[in-house]
C-alpha positions in Angstrom: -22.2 -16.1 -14.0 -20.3 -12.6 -13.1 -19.8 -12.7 -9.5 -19.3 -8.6 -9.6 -22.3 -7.7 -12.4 -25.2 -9.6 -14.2 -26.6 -8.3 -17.7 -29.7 -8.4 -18.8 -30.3 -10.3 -22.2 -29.7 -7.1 -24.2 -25.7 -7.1 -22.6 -27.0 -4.1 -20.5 -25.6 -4.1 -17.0 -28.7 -4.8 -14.5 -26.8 -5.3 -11.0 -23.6 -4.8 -9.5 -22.2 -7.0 -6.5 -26.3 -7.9 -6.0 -27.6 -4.7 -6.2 -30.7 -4.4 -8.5 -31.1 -1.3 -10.7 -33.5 -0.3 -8.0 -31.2 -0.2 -5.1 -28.6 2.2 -7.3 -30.7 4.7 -8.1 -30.2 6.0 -4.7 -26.9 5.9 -4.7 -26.8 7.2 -7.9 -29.2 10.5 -7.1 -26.9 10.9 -3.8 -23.7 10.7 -6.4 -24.9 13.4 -8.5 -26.0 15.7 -5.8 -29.0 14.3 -4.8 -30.9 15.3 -8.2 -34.0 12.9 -8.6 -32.8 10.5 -11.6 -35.4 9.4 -14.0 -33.5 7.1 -16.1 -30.2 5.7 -16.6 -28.0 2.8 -17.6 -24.6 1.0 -16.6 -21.9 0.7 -18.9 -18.3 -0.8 -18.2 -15.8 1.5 -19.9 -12.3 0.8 -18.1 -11.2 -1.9 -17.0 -8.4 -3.3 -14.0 -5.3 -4.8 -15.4 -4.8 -8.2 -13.5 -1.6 -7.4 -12.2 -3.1 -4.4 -10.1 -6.4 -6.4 -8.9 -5.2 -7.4 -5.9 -6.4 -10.0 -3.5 -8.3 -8.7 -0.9 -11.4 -7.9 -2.3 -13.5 -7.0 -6.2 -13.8 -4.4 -7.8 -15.7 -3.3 -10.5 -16.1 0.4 -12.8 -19.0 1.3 -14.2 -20.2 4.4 -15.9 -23.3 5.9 -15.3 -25.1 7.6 -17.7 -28.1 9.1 -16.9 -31.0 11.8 -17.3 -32.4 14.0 -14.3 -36.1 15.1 -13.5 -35.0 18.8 -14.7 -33.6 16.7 -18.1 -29.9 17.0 -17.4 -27.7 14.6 -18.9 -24.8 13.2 -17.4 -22.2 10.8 -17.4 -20.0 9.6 -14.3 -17.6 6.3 -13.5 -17.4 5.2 -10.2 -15.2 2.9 -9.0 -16.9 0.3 -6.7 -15.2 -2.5 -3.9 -16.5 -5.2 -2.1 -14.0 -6.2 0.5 -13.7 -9.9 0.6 -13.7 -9.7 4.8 -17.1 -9.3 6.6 -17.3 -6.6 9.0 -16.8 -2.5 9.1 -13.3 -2.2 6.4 -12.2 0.4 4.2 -15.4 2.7 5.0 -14.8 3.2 8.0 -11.1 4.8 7.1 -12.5 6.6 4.4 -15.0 7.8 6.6 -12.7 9.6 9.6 -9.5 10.4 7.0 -11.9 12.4 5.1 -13.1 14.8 8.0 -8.9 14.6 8.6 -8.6 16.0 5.0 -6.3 13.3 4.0 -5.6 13.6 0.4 -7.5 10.4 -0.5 -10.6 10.1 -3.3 -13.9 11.0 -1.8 -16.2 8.3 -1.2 -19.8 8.6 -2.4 -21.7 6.4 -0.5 -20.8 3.0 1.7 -22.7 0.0 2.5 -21.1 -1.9 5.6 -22.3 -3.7 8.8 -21.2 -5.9 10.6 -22.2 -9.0 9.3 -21.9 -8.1 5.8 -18.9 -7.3 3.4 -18.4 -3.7 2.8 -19.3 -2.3 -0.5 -18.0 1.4 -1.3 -18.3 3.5 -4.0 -15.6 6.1 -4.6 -14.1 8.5 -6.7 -13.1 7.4 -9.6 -9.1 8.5 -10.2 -6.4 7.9 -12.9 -4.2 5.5 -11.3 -0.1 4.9 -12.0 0.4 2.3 -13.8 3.9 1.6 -12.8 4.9 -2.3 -11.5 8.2 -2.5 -9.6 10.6 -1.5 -8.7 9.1 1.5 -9.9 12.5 2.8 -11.5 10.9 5.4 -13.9 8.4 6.9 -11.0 11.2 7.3 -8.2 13.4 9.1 -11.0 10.3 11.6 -12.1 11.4 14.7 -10.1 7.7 15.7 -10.2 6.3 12.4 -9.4 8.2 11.2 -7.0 7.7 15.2 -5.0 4.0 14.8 -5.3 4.3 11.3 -3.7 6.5 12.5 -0.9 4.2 15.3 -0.2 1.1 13.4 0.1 2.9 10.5 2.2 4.1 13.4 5.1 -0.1 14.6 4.6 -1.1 11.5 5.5 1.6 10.7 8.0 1.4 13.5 10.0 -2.1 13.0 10.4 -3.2 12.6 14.1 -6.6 10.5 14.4 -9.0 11.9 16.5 -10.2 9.9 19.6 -13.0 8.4 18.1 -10.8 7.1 14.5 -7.7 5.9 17.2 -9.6 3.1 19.2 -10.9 1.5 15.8 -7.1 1.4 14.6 -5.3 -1.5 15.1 -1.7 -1.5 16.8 1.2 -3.5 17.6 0.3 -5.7 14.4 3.2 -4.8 12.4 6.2 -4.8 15.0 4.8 -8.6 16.1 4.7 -9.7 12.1 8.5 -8.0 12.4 9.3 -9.7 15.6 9.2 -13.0 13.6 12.1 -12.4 11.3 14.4 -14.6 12.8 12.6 -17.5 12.5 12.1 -16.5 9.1 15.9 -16.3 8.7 16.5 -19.8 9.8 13.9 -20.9 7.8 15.9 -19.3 5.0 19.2 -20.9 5.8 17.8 -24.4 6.4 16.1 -24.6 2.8 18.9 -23.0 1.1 21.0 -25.7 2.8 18.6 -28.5 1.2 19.4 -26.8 -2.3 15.2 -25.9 -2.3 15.9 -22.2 -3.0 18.5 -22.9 -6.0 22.2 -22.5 -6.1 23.1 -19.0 -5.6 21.1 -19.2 -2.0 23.0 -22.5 -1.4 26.2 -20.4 -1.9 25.3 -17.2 0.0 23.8 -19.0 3.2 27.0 -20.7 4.3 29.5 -19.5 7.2 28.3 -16.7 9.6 26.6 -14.6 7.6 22.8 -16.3 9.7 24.3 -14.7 12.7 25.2 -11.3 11.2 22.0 -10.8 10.1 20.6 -12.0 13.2 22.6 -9.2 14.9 21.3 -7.2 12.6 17.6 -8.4 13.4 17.8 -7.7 17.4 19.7 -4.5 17.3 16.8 -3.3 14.6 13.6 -4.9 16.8 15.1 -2.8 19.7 15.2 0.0 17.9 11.9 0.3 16.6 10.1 -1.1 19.4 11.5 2.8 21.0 10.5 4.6 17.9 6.9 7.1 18.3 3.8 5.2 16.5 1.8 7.6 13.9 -0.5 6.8 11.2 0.7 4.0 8.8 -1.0 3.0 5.3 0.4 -0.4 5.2 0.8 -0.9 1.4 1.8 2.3 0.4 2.9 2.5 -3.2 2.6 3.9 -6.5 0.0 1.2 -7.5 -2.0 2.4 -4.6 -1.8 6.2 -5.5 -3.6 8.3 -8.4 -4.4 11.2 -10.2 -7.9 13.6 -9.6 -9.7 14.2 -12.8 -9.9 17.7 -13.9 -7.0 18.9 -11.2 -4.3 16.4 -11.6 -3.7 16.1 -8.0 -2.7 12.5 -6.7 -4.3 11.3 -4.2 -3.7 7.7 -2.2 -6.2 4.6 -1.7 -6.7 1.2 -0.7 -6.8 2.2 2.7 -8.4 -1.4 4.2 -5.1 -1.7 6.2 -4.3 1.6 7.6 -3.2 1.3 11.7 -1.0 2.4 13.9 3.3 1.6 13.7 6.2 2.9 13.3 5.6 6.7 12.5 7.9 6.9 9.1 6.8 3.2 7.8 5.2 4.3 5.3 8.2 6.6 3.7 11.1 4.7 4.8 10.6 2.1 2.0 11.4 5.5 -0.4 14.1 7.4 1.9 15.5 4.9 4.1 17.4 3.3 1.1 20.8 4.5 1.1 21.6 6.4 -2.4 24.1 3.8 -2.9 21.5 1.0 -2.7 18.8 3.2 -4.4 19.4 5.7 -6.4 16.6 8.6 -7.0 15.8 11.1 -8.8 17.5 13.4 -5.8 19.7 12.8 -3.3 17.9 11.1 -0.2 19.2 14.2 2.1 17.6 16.5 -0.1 14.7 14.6 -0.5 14.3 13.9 3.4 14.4 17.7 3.8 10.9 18.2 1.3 9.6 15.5 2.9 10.4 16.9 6.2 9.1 20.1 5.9 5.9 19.4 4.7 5.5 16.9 7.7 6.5 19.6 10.3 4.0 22.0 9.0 1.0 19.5 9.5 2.1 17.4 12.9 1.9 17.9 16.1 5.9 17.6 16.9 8.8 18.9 14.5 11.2 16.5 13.9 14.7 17.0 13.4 16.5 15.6 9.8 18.9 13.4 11.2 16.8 12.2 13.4 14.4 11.3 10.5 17.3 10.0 8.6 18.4 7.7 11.4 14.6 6.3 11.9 13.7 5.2 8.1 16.8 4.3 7.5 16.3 1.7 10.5 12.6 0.7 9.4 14.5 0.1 5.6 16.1 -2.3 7.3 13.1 -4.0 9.5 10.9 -3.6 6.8 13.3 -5.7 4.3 13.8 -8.3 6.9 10.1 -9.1 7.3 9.6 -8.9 3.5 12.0 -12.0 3.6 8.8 -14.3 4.6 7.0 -13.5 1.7 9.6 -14.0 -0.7 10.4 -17.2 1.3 6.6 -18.6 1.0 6.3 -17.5 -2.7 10.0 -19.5 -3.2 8.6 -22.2 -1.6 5.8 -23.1 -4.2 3.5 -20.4 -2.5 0.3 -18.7 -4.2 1.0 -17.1 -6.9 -1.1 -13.6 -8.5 -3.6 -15.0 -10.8 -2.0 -12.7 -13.6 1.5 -14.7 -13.4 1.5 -17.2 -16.5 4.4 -18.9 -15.5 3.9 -19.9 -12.4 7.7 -22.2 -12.0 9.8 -18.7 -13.9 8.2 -16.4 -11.4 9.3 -18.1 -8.9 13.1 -18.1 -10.0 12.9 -15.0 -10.0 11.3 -14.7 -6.5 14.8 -16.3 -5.4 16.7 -14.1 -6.7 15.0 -11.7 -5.3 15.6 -13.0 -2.4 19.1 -13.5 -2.7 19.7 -10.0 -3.5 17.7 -8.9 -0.2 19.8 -10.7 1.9 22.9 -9.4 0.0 22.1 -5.7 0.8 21.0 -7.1 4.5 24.6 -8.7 5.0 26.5 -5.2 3.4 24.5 -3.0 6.4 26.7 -5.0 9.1 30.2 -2.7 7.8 28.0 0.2 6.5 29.2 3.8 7.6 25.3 4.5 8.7 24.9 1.7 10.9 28.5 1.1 12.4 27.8 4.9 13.2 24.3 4.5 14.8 25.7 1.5 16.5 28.4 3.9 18.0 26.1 6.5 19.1 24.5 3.9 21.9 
């Protein structure tokens, strides 16, 4: 049986994560501007690909098509999620960023409690279907300027008092503070040849205490830095297009909190140009970014002090990745779209060993030899 849908004999869809044909109507009428519905069916017309599931929850898409008491006909898709915690998630953000005017899908209706799992229902949006490391989106001029413009929307966005105390805080910079750990880890399977030979190679000599060095000097850093609002997974995956208008728009908000204030875009302009290249250089594309922040938030921020903050959370936020790359290395889960379970993880180590390459080059960098200099 379905866990997300049940058809009736005839294939037709008859419920959707338990609720009866009944207990959508409702939602349905409320959906279509509140317009009594006198008959309509289910249909699934698109589907998710596994690689963009994700594992925090199920989803589901269904079309409605149905006929009103005046006799209209329509036709809408929805997409619905049932998050797999129980307890007040995703509707509560989508709640408070809407009356923030974040550019996010609108939601339709929400069922959530505290003892159950949320269920929303939300616009239903064209998403990118890009996997990384999203080459071709960060060299589309237009792309990637629609992204950056929609990250300094949501990033400059100051919760009101109500949406702040439900936001969590602190979560990220403890899951940072953790690196080091993580970095022994690193050098102590490596050592026992468990993370292949090219690791074996790398994780010899001083190079664990460089990027210690590396690690403290960065956690004292950010732990100084202003806190704003943060998405937590923000990516292309996670960001789509508005039928009809085209504009992009970001969800899978079930994370968003407090941190860092440039978390979110220092993964995309911290990089230097040499490490990343873009479809721009990251000066100029700091200064759009920029500018479009400081017309929205509270306090204008100069460039290089923008520059000098994501370029510091690049680096934090490529330490802590190392402890999911280490777990995945280390026979970890594995996406339930990976077939081979054994290749993906080869190339999870490489992955890794190129992290720690890039880590080790920052110690003679000009950017951080001059940041270091400037304390």
């Amino acid at each position: 049986m379905n866990p997300l849908y049940l058809t009736d004999d005839d294939g037709s869809i008859k419920s959707i994560f338990g609720l009866t044909l009944p207990q959508l109507k409702p939602i349905l009428e409320k959906i279509v501007s509140d317009d009594t519905i006198v008959s309509f069916h289910i249909s699934l017309e698109h589907q998710i690909l596994p690689e963009f599931y994700g594992g925090r929850g199920e989803k589901v898409i269904p079309t409605f098509t149905y006929t009103t008491q005046s006799r209209r006909q329509g036709k809408i898709t929805v997409f619905v999620k049932q998050h797999c915690n129980h307890g007040p998630n995703e509707a509560l953000h989508y709640k408070h960023l809407e009356q923030h005017h974040a550019p996010i899908p609108r939601m339709y209706h929400a069922i959530t409690g505290r003892d159950r799992q949320d269920i929303v229902f939300i616009e239903y949006i064209n998403p990118v279907l890009e996997k990384e490391p999203y080459t071709q989106f960060i060299n589309d001029d237009r792309l990637f300027h629609q992204f950056l413009d929609i990250t300094a929307q949501f990033n400059a966005i100051q919760p009101s008092e109500e949406y702040a105390v439900c936001l969590e805080t602190g979560y990220w910079n403890k899951q940072f503070s953790e690196c080091e750990f993580t970095l022994a880890e690193i050098w102590d399977h490596a050592g026992k040849g468990r993370l292949g030979k090219p690791l074996r190679k790398l994780c010899t000599g001083d190079k664990l205490n460089q990027l210690r060095k590396i690690s403290r000097w960065a956690a004292e850093r950010v732990s100084r830095m202003e806190e704003g609002l943060y998405h937590w997974d923000h990516r292309p995956c996670n960001v789509g297009f508005r039928q009809g208008t085209g504009e992009m728009l970001i969800f899978d908000l079930e994370d968003t909190m407090f941190a860092p204030r440039f978390l979110d875009v220092a993964v995309w302009l911290g990089t230097p140009d040499d490490v990343q290249p873009r479809c721009r250089p990251r000066r100029e594309l700091a200064l759009y970014y920029l500018e479009r922040y400081n017309q929205l938030a509270e306090k204008r921020v100069q460039l290089d002090e923008f520059l000098d903050e994501v370029y510091i959370l690049w680096i934090a936020s490529t330490l802590k990745s190392l402890s999911w790359n280490l777990n995945v290395a280390l026979n970890g889960p594995v996406e339930r779209h990976i077939k081979d379970s054994q290749e993906y993880r080869h190339g999870i180590c490489a992955e890794l060993h190129e992290l720690l390459g890039t880590l080790l080059l920052q110690e003679t960098s000009p950017d951080l030899l001059r940041l270091r200099s400037m304390e």
